[in-house]
C-alpha positions as CSV (number, residue, x, y, z in Angstrom):
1,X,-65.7,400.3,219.6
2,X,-63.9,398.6,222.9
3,X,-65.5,398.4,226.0
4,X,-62.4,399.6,227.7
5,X,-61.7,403.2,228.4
6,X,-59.4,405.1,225.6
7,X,-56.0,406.4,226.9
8,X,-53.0,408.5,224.9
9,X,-50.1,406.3,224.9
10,X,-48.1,409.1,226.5
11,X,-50.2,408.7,229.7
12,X,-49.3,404.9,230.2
13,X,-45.8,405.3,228.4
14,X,-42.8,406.9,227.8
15,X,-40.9,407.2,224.7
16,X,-37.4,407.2,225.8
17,X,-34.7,409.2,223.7
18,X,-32.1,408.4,225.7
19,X,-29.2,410.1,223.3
20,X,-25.4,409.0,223.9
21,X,-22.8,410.0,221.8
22,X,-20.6,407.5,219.6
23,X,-17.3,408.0,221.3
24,X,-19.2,407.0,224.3
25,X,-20.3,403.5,223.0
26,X,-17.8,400.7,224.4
27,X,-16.6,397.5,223.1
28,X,-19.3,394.7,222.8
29,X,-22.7,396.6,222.7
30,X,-25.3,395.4,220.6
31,X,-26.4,397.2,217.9
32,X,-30.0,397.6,216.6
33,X,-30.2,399.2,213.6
34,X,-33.9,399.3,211.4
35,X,-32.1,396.5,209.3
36,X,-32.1,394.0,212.1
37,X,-36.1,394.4,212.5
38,X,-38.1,392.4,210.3
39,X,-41.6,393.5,209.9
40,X,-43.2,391.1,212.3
41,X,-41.5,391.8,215.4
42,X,-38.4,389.5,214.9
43,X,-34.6,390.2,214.8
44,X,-32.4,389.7,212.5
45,X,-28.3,389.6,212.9
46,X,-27.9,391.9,216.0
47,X,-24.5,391.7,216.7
48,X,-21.6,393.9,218.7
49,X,-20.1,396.9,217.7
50,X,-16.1,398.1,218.4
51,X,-15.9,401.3,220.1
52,X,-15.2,404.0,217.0
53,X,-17.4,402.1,214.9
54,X,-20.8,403.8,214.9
55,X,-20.2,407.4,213.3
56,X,-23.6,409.0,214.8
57,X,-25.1,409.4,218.3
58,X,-28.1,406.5,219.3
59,X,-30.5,406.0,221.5
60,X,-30.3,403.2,224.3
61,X,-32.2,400.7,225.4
62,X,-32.8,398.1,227.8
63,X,-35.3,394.6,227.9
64,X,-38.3,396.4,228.9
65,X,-38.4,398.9,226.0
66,X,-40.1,398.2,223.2
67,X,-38.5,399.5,220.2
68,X,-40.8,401.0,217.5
69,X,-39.4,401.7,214.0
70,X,-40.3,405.3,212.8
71,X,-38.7,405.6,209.4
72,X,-41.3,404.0,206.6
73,X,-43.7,402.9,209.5
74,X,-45.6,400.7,207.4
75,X,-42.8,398.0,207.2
76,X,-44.1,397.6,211.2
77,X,-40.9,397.3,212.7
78,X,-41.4,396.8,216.0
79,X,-40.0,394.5,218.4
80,X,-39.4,393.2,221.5
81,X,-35.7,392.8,223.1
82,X,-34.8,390.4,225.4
83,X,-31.6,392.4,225.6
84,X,-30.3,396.2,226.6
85,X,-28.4,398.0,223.8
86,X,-28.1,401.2,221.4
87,X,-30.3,401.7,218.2
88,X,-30.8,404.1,215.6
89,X,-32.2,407.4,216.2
90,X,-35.1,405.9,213.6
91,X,-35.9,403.7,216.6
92,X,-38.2,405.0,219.0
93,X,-37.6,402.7,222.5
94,X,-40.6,402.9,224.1
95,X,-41.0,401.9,228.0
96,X,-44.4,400.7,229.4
97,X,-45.6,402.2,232.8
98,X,-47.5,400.2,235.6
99,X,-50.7,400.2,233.9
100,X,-49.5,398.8,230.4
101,X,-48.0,395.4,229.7
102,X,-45.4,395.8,226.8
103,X,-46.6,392.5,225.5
104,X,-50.2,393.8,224.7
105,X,-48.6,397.1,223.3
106,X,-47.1,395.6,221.0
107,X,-49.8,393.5,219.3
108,X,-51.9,396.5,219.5
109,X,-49.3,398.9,217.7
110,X,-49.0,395.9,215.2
111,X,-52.5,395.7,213.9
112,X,-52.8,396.8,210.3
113,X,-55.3,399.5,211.4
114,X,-52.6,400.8,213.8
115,X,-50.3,400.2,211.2
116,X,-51.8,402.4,208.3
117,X,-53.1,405.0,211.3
118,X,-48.9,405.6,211.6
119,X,-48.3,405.8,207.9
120,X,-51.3,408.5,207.4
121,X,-49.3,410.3,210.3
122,X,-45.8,410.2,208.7
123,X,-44.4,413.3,206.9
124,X,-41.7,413.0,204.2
125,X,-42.4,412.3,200.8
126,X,-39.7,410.1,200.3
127,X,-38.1,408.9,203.4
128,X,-41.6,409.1,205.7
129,X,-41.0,409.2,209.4
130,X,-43.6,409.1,212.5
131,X,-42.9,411.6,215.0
132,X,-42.4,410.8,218.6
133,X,-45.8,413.2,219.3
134,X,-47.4,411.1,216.5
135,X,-47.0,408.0,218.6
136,X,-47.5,409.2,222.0
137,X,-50.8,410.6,220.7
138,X,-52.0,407.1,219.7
139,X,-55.0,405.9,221.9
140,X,-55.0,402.6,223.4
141,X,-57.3,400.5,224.7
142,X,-56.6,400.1,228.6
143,X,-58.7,396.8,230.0
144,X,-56.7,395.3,233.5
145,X,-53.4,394.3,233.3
146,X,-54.3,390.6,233.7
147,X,-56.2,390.9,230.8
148,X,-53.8,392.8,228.9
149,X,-51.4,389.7,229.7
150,X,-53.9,387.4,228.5
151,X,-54.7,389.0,225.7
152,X,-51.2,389.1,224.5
153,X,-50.5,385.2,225.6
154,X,-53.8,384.3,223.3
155,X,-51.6,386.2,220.5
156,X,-48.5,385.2,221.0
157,X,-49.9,381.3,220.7
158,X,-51.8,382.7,217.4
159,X,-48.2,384.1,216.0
160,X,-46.4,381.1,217.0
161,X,-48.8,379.0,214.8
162,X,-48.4,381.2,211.6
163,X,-44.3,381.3,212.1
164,X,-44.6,377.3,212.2
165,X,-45.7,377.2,209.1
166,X,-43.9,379.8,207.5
167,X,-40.6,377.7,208.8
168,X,-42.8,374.9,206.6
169,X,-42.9,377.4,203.4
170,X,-39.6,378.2,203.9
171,X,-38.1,374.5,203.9
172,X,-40.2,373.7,200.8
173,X,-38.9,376.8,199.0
174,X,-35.0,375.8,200.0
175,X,-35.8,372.0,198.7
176,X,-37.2,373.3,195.6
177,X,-34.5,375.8,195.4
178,X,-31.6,372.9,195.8
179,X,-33.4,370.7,193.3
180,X,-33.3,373.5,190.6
181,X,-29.4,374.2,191.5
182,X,-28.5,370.7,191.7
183,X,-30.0,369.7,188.5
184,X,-29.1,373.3,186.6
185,X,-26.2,375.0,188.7
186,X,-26.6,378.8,189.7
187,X,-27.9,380.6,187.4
188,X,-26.2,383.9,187.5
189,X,-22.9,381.6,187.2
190,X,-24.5,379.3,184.7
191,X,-21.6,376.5,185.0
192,X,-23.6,374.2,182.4
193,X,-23.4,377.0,180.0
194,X,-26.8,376.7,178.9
195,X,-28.2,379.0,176.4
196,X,-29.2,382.6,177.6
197,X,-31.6,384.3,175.8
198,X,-34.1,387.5,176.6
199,X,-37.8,386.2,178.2
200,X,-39.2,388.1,175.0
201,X,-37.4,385.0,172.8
202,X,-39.5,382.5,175.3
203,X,-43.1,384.1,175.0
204,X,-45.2,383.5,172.0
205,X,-48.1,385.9,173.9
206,X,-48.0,389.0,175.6
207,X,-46.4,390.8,177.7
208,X,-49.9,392.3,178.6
209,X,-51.1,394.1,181.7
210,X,-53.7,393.0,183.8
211,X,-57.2,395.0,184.0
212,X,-58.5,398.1,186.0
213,X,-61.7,398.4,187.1
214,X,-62.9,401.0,190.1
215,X,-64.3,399.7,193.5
216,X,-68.0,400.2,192.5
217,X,-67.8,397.2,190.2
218,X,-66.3,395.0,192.5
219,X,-68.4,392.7,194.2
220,X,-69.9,390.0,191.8
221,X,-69.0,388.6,188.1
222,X,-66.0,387.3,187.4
223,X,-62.6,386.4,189.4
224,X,-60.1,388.8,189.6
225,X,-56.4,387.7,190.6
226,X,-54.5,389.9,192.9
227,X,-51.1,390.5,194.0
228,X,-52.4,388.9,197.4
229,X,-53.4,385.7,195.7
230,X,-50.0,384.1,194.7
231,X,-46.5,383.2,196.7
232,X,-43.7,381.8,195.4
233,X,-44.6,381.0,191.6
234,X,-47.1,379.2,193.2
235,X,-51.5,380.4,193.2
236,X,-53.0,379.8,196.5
237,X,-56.7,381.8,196.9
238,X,-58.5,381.2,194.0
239,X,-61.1,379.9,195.5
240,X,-61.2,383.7,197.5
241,X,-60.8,385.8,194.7
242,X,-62.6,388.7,194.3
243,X,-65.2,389.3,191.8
244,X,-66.1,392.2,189.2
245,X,-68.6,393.1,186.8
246,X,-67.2,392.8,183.3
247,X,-68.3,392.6,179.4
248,X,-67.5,389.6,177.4
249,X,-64.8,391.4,175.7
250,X,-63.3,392.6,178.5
251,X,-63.8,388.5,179.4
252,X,-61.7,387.7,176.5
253,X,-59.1,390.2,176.6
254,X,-57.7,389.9,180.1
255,X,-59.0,386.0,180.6
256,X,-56.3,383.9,182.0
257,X,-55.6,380.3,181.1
258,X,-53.8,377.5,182.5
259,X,-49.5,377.6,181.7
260,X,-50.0,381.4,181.7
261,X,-47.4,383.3,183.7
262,X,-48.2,386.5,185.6
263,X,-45.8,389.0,187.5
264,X,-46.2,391.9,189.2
265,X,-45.4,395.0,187.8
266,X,-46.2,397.8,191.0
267,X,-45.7,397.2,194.3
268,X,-43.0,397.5,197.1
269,X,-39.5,396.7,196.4
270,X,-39.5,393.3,198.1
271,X,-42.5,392.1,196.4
272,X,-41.8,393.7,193.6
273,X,-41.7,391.3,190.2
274,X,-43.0,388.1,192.5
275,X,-44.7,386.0,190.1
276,X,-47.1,382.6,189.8
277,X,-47.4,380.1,187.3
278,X,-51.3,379.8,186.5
279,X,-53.2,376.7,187.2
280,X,-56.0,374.6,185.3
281,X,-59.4,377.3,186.0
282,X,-62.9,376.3,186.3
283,X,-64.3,379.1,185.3
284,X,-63.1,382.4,183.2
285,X,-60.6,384.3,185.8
286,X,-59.1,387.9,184.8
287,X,-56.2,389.9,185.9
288,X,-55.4,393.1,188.0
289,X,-54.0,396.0,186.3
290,X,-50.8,395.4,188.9
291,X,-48.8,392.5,186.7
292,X,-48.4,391.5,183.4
293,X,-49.4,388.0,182.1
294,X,-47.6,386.3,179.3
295,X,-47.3,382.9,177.9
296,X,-43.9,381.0,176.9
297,X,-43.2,378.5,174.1
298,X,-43.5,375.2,175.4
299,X,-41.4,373.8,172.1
300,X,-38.3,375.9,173.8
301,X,-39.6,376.0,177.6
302,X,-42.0,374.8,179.9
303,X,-43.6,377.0,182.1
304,X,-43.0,375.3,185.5
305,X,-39.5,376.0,184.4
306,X,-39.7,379.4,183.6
307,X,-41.6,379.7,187.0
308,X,-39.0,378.2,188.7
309,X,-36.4,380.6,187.4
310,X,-38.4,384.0,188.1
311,X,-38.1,383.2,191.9
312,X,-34.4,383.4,191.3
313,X,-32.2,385.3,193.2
314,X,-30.4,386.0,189.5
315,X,-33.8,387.5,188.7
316,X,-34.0,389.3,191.5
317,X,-30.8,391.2,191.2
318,X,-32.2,391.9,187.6
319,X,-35.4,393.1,189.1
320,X,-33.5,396.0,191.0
321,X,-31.7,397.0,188.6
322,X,-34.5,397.8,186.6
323,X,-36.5,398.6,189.4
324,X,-38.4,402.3,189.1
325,X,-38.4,404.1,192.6
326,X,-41.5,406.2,194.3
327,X,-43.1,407.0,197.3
328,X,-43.8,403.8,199.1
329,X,-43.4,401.7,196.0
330,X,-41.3,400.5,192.6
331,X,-42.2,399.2,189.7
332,X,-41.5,397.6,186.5
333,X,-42.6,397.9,183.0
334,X,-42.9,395.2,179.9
335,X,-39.6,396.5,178.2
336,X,-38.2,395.0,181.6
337,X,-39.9,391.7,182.0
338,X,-39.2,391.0,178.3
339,X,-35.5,391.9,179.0
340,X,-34.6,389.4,181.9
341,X,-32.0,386.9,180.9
342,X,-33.1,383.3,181.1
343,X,-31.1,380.2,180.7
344,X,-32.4,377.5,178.7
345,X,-31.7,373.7,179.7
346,X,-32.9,371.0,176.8
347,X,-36.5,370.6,177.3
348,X,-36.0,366.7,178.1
349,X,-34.0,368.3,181.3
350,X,-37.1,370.6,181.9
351,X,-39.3,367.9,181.7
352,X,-37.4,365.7,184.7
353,X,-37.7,368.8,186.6
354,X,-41.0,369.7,186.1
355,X,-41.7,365.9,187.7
356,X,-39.3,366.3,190.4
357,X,-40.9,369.0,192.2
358,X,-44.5,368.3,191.6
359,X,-44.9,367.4,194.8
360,X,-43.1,369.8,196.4
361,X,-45.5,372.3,194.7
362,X,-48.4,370.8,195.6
363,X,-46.8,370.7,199.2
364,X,-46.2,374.6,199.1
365,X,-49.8,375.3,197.9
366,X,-51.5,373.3,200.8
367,X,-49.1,375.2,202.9
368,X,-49.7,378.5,201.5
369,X,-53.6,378.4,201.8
370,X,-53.1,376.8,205.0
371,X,-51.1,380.1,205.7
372,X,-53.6,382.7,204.6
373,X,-56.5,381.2,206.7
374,X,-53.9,381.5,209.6
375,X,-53.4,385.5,208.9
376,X,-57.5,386.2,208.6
377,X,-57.9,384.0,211.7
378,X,-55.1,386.7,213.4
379,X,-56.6,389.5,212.5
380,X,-60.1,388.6,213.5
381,X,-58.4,387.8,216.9
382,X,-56.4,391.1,216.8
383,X,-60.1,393.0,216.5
384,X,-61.9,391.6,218.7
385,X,-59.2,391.7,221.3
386,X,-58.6,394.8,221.5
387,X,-62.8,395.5,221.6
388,X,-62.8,393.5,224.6
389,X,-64.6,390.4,222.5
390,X,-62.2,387.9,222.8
391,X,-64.2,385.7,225.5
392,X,-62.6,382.9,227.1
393,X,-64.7,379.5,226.2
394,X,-64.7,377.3,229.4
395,X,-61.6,375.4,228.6
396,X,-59.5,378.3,229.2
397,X,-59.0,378.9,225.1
398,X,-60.1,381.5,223.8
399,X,-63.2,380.9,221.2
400,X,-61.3,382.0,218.1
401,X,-58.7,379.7,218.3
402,X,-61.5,376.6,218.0
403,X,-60.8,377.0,214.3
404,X,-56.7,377.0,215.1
405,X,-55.9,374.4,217.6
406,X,-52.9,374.8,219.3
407,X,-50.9,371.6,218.3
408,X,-48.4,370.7,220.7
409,X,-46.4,368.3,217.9
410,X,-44.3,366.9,221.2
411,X,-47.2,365.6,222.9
412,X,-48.7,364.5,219.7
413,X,-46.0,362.6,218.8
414,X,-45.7,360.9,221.9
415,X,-49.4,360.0,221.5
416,X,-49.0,358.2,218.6
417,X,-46.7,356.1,219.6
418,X,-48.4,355.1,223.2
419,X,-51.4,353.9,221.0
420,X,-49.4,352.3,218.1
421,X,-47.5,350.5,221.0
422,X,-50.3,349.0,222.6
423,X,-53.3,348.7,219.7
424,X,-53.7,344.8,219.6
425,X,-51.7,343.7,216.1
426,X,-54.5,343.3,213.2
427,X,-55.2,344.0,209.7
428,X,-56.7,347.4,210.5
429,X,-53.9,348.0,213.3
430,X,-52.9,351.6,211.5
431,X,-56.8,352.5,211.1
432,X,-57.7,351.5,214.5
433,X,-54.8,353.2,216.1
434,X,-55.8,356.7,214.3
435,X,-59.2,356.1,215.6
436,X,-58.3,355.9,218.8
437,X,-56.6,359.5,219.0
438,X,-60.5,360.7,218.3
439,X,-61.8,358.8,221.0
440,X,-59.4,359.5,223.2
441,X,-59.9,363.1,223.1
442,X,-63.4,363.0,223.0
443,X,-63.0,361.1,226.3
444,X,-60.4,363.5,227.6
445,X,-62.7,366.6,226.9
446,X,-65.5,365.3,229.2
447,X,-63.0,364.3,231.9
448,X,-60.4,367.5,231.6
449,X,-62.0,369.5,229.6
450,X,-59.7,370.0,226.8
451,X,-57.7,367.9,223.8
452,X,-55.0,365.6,224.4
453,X,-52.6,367.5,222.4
454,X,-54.3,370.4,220.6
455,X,-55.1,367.7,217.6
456,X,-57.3,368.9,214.4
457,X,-59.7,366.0,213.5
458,X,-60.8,366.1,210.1
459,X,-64.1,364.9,208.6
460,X,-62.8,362.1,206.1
461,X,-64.8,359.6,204.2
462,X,-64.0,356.4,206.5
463,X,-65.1,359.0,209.5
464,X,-62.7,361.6,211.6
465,X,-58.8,361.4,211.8
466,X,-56.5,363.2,214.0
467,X,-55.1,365.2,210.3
468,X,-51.5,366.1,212.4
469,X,-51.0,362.4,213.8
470,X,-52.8,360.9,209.8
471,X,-50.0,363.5,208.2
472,X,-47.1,361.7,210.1
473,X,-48.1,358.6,208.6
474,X,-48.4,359.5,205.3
475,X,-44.8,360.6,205.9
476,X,-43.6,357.2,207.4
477,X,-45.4,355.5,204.3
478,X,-43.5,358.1,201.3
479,X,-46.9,359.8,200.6
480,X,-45.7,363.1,202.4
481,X,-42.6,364.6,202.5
482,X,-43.4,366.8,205.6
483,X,-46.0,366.3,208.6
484,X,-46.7,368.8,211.5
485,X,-44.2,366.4,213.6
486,X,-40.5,366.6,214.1
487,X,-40.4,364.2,210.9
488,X,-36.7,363.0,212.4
489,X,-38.3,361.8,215.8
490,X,-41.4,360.2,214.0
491,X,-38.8,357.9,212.0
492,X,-37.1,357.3,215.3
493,X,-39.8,356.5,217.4
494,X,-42.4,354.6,214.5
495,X,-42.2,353.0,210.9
496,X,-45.5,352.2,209.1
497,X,-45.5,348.3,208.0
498,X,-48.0,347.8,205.1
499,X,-48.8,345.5,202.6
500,X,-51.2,343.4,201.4
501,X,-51.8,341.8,204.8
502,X,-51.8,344.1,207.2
503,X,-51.5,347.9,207.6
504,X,-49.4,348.6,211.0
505,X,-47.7,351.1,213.2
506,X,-44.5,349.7,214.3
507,X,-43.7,351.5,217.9
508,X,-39.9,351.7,217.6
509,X,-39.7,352.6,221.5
510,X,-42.3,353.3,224.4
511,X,-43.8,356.8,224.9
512,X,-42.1,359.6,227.0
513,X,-44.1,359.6,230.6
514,X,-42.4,362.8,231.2
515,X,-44.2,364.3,228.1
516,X,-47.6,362.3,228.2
517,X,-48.8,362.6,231.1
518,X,-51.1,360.3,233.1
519,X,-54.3,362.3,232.4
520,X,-53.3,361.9,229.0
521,X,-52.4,358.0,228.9
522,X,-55.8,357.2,231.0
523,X,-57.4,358.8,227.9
524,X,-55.4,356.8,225.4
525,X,-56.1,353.8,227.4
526,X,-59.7,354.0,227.7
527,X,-59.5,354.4,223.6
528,X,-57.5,351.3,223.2
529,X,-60.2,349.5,225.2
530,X,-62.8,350.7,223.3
531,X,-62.0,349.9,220.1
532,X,-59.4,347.0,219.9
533,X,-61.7,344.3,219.6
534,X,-64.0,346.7,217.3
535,X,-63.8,345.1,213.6
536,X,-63.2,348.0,210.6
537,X,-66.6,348.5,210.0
538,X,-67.9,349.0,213.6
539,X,-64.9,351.3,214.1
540,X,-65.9,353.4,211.2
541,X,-69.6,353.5,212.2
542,X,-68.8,354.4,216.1
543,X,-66.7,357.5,215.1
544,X,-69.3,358.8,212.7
545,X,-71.0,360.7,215.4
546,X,-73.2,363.7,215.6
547,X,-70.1,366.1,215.2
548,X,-69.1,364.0,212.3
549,X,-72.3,364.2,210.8
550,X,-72.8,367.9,211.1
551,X,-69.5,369.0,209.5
552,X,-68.8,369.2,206.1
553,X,-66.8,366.5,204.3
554,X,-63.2,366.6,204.2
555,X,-63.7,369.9,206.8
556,X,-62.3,370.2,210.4
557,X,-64.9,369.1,213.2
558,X,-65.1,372.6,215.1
559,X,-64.7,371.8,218.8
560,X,-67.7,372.9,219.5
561,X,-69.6,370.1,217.8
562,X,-67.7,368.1,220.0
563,X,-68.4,369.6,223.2
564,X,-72.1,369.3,222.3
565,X,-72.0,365.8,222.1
566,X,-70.8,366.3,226.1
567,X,-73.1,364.6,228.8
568,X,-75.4,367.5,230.6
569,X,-73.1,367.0,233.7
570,X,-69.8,368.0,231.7
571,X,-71.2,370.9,229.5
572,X,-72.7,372.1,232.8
573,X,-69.1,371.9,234.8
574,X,-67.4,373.2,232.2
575,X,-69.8,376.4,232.1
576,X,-70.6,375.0,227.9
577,X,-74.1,376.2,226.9
């Protein structure tokens, strides 16, 4: 329950159905129809419309509405404009009074709990719509409008962080994408004319749907794989799975094993048919009653393959065809799946592809768990915000991002290259020059209270590394394809020198004063002094500290570890208990 009074929406807003007709819309207004809302809060393709074009009546708006999408309000449609237009009449533009920041409305009417509250509300079978009453009945959590800014900025940071590495996803998705058209061509056009044939030709097991079992088992046994589990042909949570009590057959008959493929069968039309390609397990794992598993022919396909070409946009245009509408949902059966055309390459051509991405895979399922941590960590931020929990720790963060860090890459980068610049030239010059970026911001947190740059450091066997500024190296050395960095800028500003000899940071140019400022490079400087003349070994045994030795291995060293490793005098000024 929050510790802020409860108010209707209607008493600190106004939703705003300011009609005008469409022979009254002029020449270069922008448009906003539900279709240029992605669920989220972003825009998509607003652009002008002609005067004549729109055939219906809209509603306007301006930059301090927020505009709230009332047709299928679980897609969460709602956004923030930066711009005045006309929308749809399925668009509710909402206007914040005195008391409410828009900002802070919006996260709130986000929430999942919000989210589902609006879909209970909706009438409609098939086309459900919240009512302008609906909303306006809503109650809101009113704390002061400073903190209603704050709370919003904290969230806004949070968001920012998961979009980052979405944009990551996404490029990894597009490379993979460009390596399977480049080596196979389109595969709706098929210009190598490779064999077609039906999936059912390709599978030697199944197709077999996955298992239902009620709540009341759920919560020990065996791992059950759900729809929220996999992205992108790829697995990501298994270590999260569920778990539910089930017999040995039952074991048996829904067990998945590694080179299985399973797609989902039920679920909304976007997601709909999304599939995974199923890893080596360490223990027996089962499958939900919402997809199918089935198992191909590796002496005609290889699964990575097969993967590869469910995520398709040729399969997905097959997918809605076949596609069975209801309420809320579609769905698929195995008659379907079986039926999906698939063209088949030489297995030797297969086999070069399988090794080309396997990285990029790998890549994509770092990523992807990466991602899902990312969304719980939001929506434990989301409820305790809005419950008034959402202290401020003394450095001005609030306490649930510890666990996110707010990396400012730009700074970071300009770090990097600072120390690699000045580190004194040495067999361990690469080593040392990481190790500095720890004691630097161990330094910089007694004397400013806070990280240089937002850096994670992770709790690796030779002691902590900065993981952002260790990834950017990997990339400079070919073991990464992607680091946290603007990867162009890292190759302009540093290239990685290593061979038998030496291991080195080559500083291509001088860091950007403007960027790193003088707080920042008395930090670094400090670090470079202490360590320079440290050999490898005393290095190594100086960062493994007391937050070193608490955290786990191969974990990130919470910030709090290494504020309690602060002198009394800084904990105290810093109000750290």
């Amino acid at each position: 329950m929050s510790k802020w009074p409860l108010v209707a929406i209607s008493d600190v807003a106004d939703i705003e159905r300011d009609s005008i007709q469409a022979s009254e819309i002029k020449t270069g207004t922008l448009y906003v129809g539900l279709e240029n809302i992605v669920s989220g809060g972003n825009f998509l393709d607003v652009r002008e419309v002609d005067h004549g074009e729109l055939a219906s009546s809209k509603f306007r708006f301006t930059s301090s509405h927020l505009l709230y999408g009332k047709l299928r309000p679980y897609l969460a449609k709602i956004a923030r404009p930066t711009f005045s237009g006309v929308c749809s009449t399925d668009i509710l533009p909402v206007l914040p009074g005195a008391k409410l920041s828009r900002d802070y409305l919006s996260h709130y009417l986000r929430q999942k709990e919000l989210v589902d509250l609006a879909n209970a509300r909706a009438s409609g079978a098939n086309l459900p719509r919240l009512s302008p009453k609906a909303l306006a009945s809503f109650e809101i959590p009113l704390p002061p409008l400073t903190e209603q800014r704050r709370i919003a900025a904290i969230l806004d940071q949070a968001e920012i962080l998961r979009t980052q590495r979405r944009a990551v996803i996404s490029q990894l998705d597009n490379l993979e994408q460009a390596v399977f058209e480049d080596m196979f061509g389109e595969p709706e056009a098929n210009p190598k004319q490779w064999p077609r044939l039906a999936l059912a030709e390709l599978a030697i097991e199944g197709f077999q749907n996955g298992l239902y079992k009620h709540a009341s088992e759920y919560g020990g046994g065996t791992p059950i794989l759900r729809i929220d589990a996999f992205y992108d042909g790829v697995v990501t949570r298994l270590i999260e799975l569920k778990r539910v009590r089930l017999t040995a057959a039952e074991i048996t008959t829904f067990g998945l094993h590694a080179n299985d493929i399973v797609i989902n069968r039920v679920n909304s039309i976007e997601y709909l048919g999304k599939s995974a390609l199923i890893p080596s397990l360490s223990e027996p794992v089962v499958f939900e009653s919402n997809m199918m598993r089935f198992t191909v022919n590796q002496k005609i396909a290889l699964p990575v393959y097969i993967t590869a070409f469910l995520q398709s946009g040729y399969i997905r245009r097959q997918i809605g065809t076949a596609a069975k509408q209801a309420v809320n949902q579609a769905s698929i059966n195995q008659r379907d799946v079986s039926a999906f055309q698939i063209n088949v390459p030489p297995l030797s051509e297969q086999r070069v592809f399988a090794r080309a991405i396997q990285s990029v895979q790998q890549l994509k399922a770092i990523h992807r768990t990466a991602l899902a941590r990312l969304d719980e960590l939001f929506a434990s931020l989301q409820y305790r915000a809005f419950r008034g929990e959402l202290a401020l720790t003394s450095f001005g963060r609030p306490s649930g991002l510890d666990a996110l860090h707010v990396l400012d890459a730009v700074v970071g980068l300009e770090a990097l290259i600072y120390v690699a610049k000045r580190m004194p030239a040495g067999r361990h010059h690469h080593y040392k020059s990481l190790k500095a970026l720890y004691f630097a911001d161990k330094r910089h947190l007694e004397q400013h209270g806070r990280l240089i740059y937002g850096e994670t450091h992770s709790a690796l066997p030779h002691g902590p590394v900065p993981q952002a500024a260790y990834d950017a190296t990997r990339v400079l050395n070919g073991e990464r394809l992607i680091s946290d960095f603007d990867d162009e800028a890292l190759r302009a500003g540093l290239r990685r020198a290593k061979d038998d000899q030496q291991d080195k940071l080559v500083a291509l140019r001088d860091a950007d004063f403007i960027k790193l400022g003088q707080a920042e490079r008395e930090s670094l400087e400090w670090a470079i002094r202490y360590c320079a003349d440290m050999s490898f070994e005393q290095v190594k045994a100086a960062s493994h500290d007391e937050a070193y030795d608490r955290t786990q291995p191969n974990k990130p060293i919470p910030v709090a570890y290494l504020v309690d490793m602060l002198p009394a005098e800084a904990r105290e000024r810093h109000r750290v208990s």
